[in-house]
N, C-alpha and C positions, 0 to 999 in steps of 0.2 A: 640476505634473506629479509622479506618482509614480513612485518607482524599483520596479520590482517586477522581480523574478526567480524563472525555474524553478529550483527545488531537486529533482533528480531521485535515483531512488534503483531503478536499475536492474537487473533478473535475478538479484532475492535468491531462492537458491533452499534451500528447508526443504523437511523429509520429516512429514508429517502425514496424519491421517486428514480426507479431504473425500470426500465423496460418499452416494450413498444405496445405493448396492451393497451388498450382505454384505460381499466383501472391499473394500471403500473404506472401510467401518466400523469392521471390525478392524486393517485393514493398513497402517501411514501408506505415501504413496507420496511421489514428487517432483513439488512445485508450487513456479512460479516466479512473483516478483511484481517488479512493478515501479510506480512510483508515482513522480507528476509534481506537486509541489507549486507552486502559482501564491502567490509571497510577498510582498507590500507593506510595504516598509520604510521607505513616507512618501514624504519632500520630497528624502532623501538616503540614496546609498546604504548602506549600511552600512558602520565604518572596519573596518580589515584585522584584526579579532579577533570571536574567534568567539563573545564574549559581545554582539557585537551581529548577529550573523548566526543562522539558524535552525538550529539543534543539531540535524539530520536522525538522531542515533544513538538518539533516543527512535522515530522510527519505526520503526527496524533492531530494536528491544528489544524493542518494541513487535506486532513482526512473531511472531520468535521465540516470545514468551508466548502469543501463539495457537497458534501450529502443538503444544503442550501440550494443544490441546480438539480435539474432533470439529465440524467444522461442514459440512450435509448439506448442501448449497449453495454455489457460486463465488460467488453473486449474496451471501450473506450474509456469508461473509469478505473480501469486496471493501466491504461497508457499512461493516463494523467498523472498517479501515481505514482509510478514507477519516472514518469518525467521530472515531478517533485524532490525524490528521493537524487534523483542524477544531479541536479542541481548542486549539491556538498562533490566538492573533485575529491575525497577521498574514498566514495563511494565505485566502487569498479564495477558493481552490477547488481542487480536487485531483482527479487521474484514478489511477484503482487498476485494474490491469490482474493478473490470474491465470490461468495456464496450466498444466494438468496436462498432461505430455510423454508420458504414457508409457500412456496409454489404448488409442490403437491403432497400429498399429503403421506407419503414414503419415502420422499426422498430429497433431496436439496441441490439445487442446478448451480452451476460455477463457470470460474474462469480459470487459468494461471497461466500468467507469462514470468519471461526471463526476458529484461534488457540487458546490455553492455555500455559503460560507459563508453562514449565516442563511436558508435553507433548513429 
C-alpha cells in the first residue's frame, strides 16, 4: 500500500495580466488559484520533517514568477502550473483551479483541470 497525500495550496491570490481583452492585456487584475497535489510517498508515510515531505513553497514561488508574464488564457496558466507541480516525481497528479473575481460583477469566471503524471 502506498501512503499518498493531498498537498493543497488554496486561494493564492496574485494580480496579473490574463486575458485576451485590451484591458486584461495591459492591466493585471485579481486571479485566485488553488491547486491540489495528489503525493506518493511509497510504502511509508513521510517522518515529521520537511525534507521528507513535499516543499509545497516551490509551487507558491512558482505561482508568483508567472503572474510576472501575460498569459491570454486560464486554460494555459492552469497547464503551466500544473506542469510545475509534475516536475517533483512524487506528485501523481494534480488539479489547478483559477478564478478571475472581478470580471462581472455577480459572478467569478474560471478554469479546472486535472493532469496525470506521465501524461
Amino acid at each position: 500500500m502506498s501512503a499518498v497525500f493531498t498537498t493543497i495550496l488554496d486561494g493564492l491570490e496574485v494580480t496579473m495580466r490574463l486575458g485576451i481583452h485590451e484591458g486584461e492585456v495591459t492591466t493585471p487584475q485579481r486571479v485566485r488559484l488553488s491547486v491540489w497535489m495528489e503525493v506518493d510517498y511509497g510504502a511509508h508515510p513521510p517522518a515529521d520533517r520537511i525534507d521528507e515531505a513535499l516543499d509545497y513553497d516551490f509551487v507558491r514561488r512558482g505561482i508568483h514568477d508567472f503572474a510576472g508574464r501575460h498569459f491570454a488564457l486560464q486554460e494555459t496558466l492552469c497547464e503551466a502550473i500544473a506542469a510545475l507541480c509534475l516536475r517533483d516525481p512524487r506528485v501523481r497528479s494534480v488539479r489547478v483551479r483559477s478564478m478571475k473575481p472581478d470580471i462581472y460583477p455577480d459572478a467569478a469566471i474560471g478554469c479546472e483541470i486535472v493532469r496525470m503524471a506521465g501524461e
